[in-house]
FITORPA-940953 format. One record per residue (C-alpha): x, y, z. Coordinates in steps of 0.25 Angstrom, whole numbers, padded with zeros to 4 digits, always signed. Last residue first. Example, Ala and Ser with C-alpha at 12.3 -4.5 7.8 and 13.67 -1.06 7.14 Angstrom:
<vokols>
+0055-0004+0029+0049-0018+0031
</vokols>
This chain:
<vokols>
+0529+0322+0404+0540+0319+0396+0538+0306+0392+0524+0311+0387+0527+0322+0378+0532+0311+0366+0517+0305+0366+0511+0320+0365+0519+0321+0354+0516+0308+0348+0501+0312+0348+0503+0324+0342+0502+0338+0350+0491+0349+0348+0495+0362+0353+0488+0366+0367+0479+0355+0372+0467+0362+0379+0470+0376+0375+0467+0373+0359+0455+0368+0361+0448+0368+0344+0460+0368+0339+0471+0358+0348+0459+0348+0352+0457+0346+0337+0473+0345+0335+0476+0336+0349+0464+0326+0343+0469+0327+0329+0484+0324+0334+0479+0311+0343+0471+0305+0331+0483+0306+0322+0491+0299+0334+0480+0288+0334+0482+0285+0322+0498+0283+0324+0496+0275+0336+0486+0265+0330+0497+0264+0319+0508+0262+0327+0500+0254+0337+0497+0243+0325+0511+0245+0320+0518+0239+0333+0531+0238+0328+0542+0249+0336+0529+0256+0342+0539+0266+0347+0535+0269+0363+0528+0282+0367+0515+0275+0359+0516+0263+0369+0513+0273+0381+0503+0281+0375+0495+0268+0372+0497+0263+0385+0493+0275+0392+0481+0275+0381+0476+0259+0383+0474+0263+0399+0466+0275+0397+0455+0265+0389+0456+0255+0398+0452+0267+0408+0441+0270+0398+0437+0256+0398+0437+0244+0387+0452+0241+0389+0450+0231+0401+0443+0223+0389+0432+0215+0395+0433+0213+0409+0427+0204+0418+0436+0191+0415+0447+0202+0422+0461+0197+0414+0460+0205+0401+0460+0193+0390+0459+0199+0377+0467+0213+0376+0475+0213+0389+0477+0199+0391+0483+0196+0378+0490+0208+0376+0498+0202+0388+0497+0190+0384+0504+0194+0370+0515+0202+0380+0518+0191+0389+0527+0180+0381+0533+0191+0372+0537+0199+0385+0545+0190+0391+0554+0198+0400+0545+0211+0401+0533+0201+0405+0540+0192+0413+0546+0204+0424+0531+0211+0424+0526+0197+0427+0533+0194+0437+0525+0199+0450+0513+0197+0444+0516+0181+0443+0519+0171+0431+0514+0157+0437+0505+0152+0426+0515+0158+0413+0514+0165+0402+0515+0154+0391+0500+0153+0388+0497+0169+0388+0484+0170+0393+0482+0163+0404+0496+0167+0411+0493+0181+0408+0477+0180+0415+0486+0172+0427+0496+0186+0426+0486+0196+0426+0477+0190+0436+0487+0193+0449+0486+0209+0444+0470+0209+0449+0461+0214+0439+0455+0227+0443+0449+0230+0432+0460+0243+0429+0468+0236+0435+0470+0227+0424+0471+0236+0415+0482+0241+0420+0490+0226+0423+0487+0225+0409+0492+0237+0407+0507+0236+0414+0507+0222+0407+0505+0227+0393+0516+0236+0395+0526+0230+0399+0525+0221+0389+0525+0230+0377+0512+0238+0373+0507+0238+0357+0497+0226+0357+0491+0233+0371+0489+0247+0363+0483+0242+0350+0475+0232+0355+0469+0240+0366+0466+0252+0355+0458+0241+0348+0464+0238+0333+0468+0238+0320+0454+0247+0317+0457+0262+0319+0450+0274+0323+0456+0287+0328+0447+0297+0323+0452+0312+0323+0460+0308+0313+0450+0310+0303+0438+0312+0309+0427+0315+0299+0432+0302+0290+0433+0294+0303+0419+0300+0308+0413+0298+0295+0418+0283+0290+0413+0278+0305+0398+0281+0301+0398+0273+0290+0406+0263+0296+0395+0261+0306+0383+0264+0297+0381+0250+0294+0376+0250+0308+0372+0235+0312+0384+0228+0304+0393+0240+0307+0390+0234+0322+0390+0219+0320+0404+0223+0315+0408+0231+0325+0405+0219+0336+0411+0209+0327+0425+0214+0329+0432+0219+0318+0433+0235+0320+0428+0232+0335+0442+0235+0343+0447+0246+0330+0448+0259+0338+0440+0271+0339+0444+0285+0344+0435+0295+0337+0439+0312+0339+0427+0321+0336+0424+0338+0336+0411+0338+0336+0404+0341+0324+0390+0336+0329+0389+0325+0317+0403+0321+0320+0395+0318+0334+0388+0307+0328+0399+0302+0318+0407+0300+0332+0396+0293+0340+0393+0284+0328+0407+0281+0327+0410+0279+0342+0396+0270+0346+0403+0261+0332+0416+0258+0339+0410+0258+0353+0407+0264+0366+0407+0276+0362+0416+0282+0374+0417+0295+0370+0429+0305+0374+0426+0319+0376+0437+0329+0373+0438+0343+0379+0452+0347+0383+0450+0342+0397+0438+0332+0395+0450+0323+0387+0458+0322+0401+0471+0330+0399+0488+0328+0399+0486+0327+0384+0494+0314+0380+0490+0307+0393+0477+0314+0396+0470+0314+0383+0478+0300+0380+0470+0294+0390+0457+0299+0386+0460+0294+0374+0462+0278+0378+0450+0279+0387+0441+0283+0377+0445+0272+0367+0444+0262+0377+0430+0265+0383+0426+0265+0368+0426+0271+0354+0431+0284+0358+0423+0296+0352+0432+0310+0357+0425+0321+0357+0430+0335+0356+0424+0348+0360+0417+0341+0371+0402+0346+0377+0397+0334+0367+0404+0323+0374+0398+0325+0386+0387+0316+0382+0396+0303+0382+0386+0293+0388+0374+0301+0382+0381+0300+0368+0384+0286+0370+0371+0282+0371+0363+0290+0360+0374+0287+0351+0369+0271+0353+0354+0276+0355+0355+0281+0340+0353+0296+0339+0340+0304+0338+0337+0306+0354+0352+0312+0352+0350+0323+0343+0363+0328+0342+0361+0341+0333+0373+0349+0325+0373+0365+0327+0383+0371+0319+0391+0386+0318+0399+0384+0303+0412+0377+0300+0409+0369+0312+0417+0372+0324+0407+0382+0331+0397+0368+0335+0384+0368+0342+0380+0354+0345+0367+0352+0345+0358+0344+0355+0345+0340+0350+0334+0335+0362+0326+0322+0362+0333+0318+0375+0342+0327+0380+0345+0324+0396+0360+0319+0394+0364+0333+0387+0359+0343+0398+0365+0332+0409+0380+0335+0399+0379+0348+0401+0384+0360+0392+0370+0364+0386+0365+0373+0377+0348+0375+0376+0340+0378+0364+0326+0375+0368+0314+0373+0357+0298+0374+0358+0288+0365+0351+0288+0351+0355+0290+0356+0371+0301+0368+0372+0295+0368+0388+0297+0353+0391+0311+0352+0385+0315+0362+0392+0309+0357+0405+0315+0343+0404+0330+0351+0398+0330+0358+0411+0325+0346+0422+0339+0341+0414+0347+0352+0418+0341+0350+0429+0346+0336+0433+0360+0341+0429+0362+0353+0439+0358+0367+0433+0365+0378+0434+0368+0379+0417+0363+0367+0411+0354+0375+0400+0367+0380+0395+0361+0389+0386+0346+0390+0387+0337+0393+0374+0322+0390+0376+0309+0388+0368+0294+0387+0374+0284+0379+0371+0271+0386+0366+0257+0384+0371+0249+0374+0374+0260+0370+0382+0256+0380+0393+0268+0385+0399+0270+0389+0413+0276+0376+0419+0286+0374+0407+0289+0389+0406+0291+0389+0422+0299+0376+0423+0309+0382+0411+0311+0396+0421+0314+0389+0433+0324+0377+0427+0330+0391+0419+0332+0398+0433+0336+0386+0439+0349+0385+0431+0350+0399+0429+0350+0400+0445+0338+0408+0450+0339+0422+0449+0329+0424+0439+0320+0416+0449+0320+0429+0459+0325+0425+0474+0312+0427+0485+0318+0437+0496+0314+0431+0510+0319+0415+0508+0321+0410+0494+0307+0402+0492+0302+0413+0485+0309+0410+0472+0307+0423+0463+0298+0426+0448+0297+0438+0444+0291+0453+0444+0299+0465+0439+0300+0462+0425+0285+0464+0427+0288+0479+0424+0290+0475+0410+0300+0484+0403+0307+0498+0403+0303+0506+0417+0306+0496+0425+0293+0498+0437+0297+0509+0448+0299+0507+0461+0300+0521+0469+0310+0532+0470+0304+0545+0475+0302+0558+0471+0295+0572+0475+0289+0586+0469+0292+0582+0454+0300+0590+0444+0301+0603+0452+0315+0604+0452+0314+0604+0468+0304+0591+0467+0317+0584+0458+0328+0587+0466+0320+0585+0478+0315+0572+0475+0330+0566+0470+0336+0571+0482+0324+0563+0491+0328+0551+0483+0343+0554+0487+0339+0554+0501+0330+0542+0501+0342+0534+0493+0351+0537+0505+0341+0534+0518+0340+0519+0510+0328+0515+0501+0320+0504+0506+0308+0503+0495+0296+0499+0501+0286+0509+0499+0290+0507+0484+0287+0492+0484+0275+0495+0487+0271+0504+0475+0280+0494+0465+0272+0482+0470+0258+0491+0468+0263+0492+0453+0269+0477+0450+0256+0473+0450+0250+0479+0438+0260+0473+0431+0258+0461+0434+0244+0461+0431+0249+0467+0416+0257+0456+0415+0249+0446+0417+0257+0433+0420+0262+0421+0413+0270+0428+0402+0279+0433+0414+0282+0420+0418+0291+0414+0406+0294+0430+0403+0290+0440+0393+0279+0448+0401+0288+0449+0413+0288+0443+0423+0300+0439+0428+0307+0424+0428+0308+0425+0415+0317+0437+0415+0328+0426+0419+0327+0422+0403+0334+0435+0399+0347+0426+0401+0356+0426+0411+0356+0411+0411+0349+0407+0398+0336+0401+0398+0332+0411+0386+0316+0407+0385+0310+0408+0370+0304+0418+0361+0296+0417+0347+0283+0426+0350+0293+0435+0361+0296+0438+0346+0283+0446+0342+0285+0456+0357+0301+0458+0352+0298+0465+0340+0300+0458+0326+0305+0464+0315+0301+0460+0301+0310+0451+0290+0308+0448+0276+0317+0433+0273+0330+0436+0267+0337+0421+0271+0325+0415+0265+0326+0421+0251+0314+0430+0247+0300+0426+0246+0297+0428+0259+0300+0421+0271+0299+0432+0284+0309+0434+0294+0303+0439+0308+0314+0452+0314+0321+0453+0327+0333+0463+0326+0344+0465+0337+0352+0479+0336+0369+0478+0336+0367+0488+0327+0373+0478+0314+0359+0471+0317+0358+0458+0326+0347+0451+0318+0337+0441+0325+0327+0433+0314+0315+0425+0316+0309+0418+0305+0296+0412+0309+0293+0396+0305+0279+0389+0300+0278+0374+0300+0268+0371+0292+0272+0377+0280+0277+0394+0279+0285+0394+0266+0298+0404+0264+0306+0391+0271+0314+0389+0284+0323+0375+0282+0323+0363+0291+0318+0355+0279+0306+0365+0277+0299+0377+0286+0293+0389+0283+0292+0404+0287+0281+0411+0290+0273+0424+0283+0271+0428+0291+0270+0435+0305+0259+0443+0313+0259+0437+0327+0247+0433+0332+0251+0418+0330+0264+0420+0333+0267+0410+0344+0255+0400+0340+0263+0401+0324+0275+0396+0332+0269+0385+0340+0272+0373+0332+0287+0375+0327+0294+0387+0320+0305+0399+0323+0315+0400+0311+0328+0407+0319+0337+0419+0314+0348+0424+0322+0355+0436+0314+0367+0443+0316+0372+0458+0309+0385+0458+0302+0391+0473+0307+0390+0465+0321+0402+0460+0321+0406+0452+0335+0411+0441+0328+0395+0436+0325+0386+0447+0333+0381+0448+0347+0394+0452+0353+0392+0465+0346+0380+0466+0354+0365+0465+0357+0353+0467+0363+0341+0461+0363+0330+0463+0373+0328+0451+0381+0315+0444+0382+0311+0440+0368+0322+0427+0365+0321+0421+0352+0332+0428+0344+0341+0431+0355+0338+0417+0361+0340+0411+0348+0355+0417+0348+0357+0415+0361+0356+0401+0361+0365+0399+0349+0374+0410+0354+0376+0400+0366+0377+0390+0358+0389+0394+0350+0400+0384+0349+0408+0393+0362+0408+0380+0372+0407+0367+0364+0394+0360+0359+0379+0360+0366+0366+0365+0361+0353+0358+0365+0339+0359+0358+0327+0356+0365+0315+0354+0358+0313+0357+0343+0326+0356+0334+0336+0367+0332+0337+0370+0319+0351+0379+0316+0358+0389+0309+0373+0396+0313+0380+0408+0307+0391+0415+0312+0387+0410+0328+0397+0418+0336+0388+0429+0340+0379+0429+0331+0382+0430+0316+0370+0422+0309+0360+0411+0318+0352+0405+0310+0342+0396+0318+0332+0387+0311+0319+0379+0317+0317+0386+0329+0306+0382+0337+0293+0387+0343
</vokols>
């Protein structure tokens, strides 16, 4: 059994929301409060047989239950018509272009409705297509025996689903014994269990009180207090399953931890069931929870087992292992932001191998309010530095993930992607393969390149900080004085490992009129008194001929990265007198600032306090 459309009106904090979950396993994730937990609870409610419904204010959109709620799902797939095939319904719904029609095809559906009533009073009823309009379709009640017909397993911790572990005639193992046989059993074990109650001096007493009460008002001539069957329900409520291997008193499985409990309950419905008959379907929120990473994974293996071809799981999820073992799953992002309650799908299996990549590279990313898409090592590198310098706080702390695409055209079809999944996006790209021949083999390859770049800068605004004049190493190492450019050379060369004694041979080599015999010892005195005659090799040195033959760019790393932003932020506390190029890089990158500290400012308000502009965060420095 599937759903094919779920409506869900004024529940809880869900106004309206409607959705078409696909077969198999379907998992929820987006930020805290977005509405998956009502989600979940809203199909269990509908769905789930083995707990009596009740209900509250709390239950109902804004706590006004004068405007009753309805969770409505369409209920189809192979087996359907095999789970009520003695059951007296028609006529059926149909099924066209994702929409439920008045004419039953080849794929039959059944309309099931739950309505909280202005009584606070939960109402099943079946919706029938007539001739009237579908949102009006006849309706008939429907008891709780016809819709254990259409129920599924509740994993949640807490949850009814414990009750599996008894036997009653409704659970995963109670359906697997007589229940009359049991029954009949549980009569002698009451009879013994009565010669051996231990009852304290004190209780005998008051028990002989209460017999002589009653056998001297002549209502019966003695009593006793014995074991008694529940005297409302299934008296098999009172056998279930317990580890024996606990020492002397065997530790009931409803006891297990949630963790284990819900590995033991999933082992037992794929061991029980016989797959010529039907799957079964689950909802579980926060399947991770007391469970170390490999079982989250021995998790997902047996949900996917026991949904098979025909059956559905809804499950919620917080852990990044739950994330890296979906294969041909659909995750969707539930998001409260949009103008309307929406669930937007990531089918990864679907998506080109390049977003397939960097998206299990960078899979956090989607427990982040904010995402940052940085083009490269650099780019990442160069922001996470101005998170802690400007912001006095690493990116993670106020909830920003930063992407390390791993290239110009990685990053825009990244960030078109994940526009698609509203999240809230910043781009961070710069201009190092606008004119080299790598990007253009590449828009060569994937006309859609400059396609897809127009959407994410038109959607962005300035939340995109783009620009083609130049690599962020150009910019910042063309803009730094002498001293400077000396103090991160030596840097960077650290950072390799580059022995100080090569700086000044690789200087000599570079710069024609430096010259042979200059040493380390004077070279901080010649580079402030001749500053024209080392700051072009310099540059040099630092942007082409970077002196370790092994390494490629000192600047294509995150530490790189880190070590381009403390420059940066020291150059832009200086006046940039006639440097234009910096200026204007400056001066766009300032406008991307202010939207980052505004988005962060709305939707987190307690992380940063007021948002501040990038040149007042500068001017805050010198005082620190």
């Amino acid at each position: 059994m599937q759903i094919r459309l779920l409506k869900i009106d004024h529940f809880r904090g869900i106004q309206q929301l409607e959705w078409r979950p696909d077969p198999g396993l379907n998992l929820l994730i987006g930020p805290s409060n977005s509405g998956k937990t009502t989600l979940l609870n809203a199909i269990s409610l509908l769905l789930f047989s083995g707990r009596q419904t009740q209900l509250t204010e709390f239950d109902y959109f804004n706590r006004n239950y004068a405007q009753p709620f309805h969770i409505t799902a369409w209920l189809g797939g192979a087996d359907l018509l095999a789970r009520v095939a003695d059951l007296p319904l028609a006529p059926l719904w149909g099924w066209n272009n994702d929409e439920p029609t008045h004419e039953a095809q080849d794929d039959p559906l059944i309309c099931l409705r739950l309505t909280g009533t202005t009584e606070l009073e939960p109402l099943y009823e079946l919706l029938y297509p007539d001739n009237s309009a579908i949102d009006e379709p006849r309706s008939e009640e429907i008891g709780n025996h016809r819709r254990r017909r259409f129920s599924i397993v509740d994993l949640d911790e807490g949850a009814d689903s414990r009750l599996d572990f008894r036997l009653n005639p409704y659970s995963v193992i109670g359906r697997h014994f007589v229940s009359d046989e049991l029954r009949a059993a549980l009569v002698p074990a009451f009879r013994a269990g009565n010669e051996h109650l231990l009852l304290s001096e004190k209780s005998k007493e008051q028990i002989i009180k209460f017999s002589t009460i009653l056998s001297r008002n002549g209502i019966v001539e003695s009593a006793a207090v014995n074991l008694l069957p529940p005297s409302r329900g299934n008296p098999n409520y009172l056998l279930g399953l317990v580890d024996t291997n606990t020492g002397d008193q065997p530790l009931p499985l409803q006891l297990l931890g949630s963790g284990t409990a819900r590995l033991a309950l999933l082992s037992l419905l794929l061991g029980l069931s016989d797959k010529s008959e039907t799957e079964t379907n689950f909802v579980a929120d926060e399947i991770e929870r007391g469970l170390e990473p490999h079982r989250q994974r021995q998790v997902l293996r047996l949900l996917r087992e026991n949904v098979g071809t025909t059956g559905q799981a809804f499950v919620s999820t917080h852990s990044s292992s739950v994330l890296n073992a979906i294969d041909s799953d659909t995750i969707w992002r539930m998001d409260r932001s949009a103008p309307s309650m929406a669930l937007t799908p990531l089918r990864l299996h679907q998506e080109a191998s390049v977003i397939q990549s960097i998206i299990r590279r960078n899979i956090d990313q989607f427990f982040f309010p904010f995402i940052c898409v940085c083009e490269g090592a650099t780019e990442r590198g160069f922001i996470s530095h101005l998170f802690t310098r400007l912001l006095k706080k690493e990116p993670d702390d106020i909830g920003f993930f930063l992407v390390d695409a791993g290239g110009y055209g990685n990053a825009i079809r990244l960030t078109h992607r994940l526009l698609k999944m509203n999240y809230r996006l910043f781009l961070f790209s710069d201009g190092d393969l606008v004119s080299s021949s790598e990007l253009k083999k590449e828009r060569a390859n994937n006309r859609d390149l400059d396609a897809l770049y127009c959407e994410p800068a038109a959607k962005l605004a300035t939340r995109a900080c783009c620009w083609s004049d130049a690599c962020i190493e150009d910019v910042v190492i063309s803009a730094l004085g002498p001293v400077a450019l000396l103090s991160i050379l030596r840097e960077a060369s650290a950072l390799h490992e580059v022995p100080s004694s090569s700086i000044t041979a690789r200087l000599a080599k570079v710069g024609d009129v430096i010259p042979d015999d200059i040493t380390e010892a004077d070279l901080d005195a010649r580079v402030e008194r001749e500053p024209e005659l080392f700051v072009p090799a310099l540059r040099t040195l630092l942007l082409r001929q970077f002196p370790y033959d092994g390494v490629k760019g000192w600047f294509k790393s995150s530490a790189g990265g880190e070590l381009l932003g403390r420059y940066f932020v020291d150059r832009c506390c200086l006046p940039f007198e006639n440097d234009a190029r910096f200026a204007a890089f400056s001066e766009q990158f300032s406008g991307f600032w202010a939207a980052l500290e505004q988005d962060v400012a709305t939707h987190l308000p307690y992380q940063i306090g007021e948002p501040k502009t990038f040149h007042n965060r500068l001017n805050a420095l010198p005082n620190e």
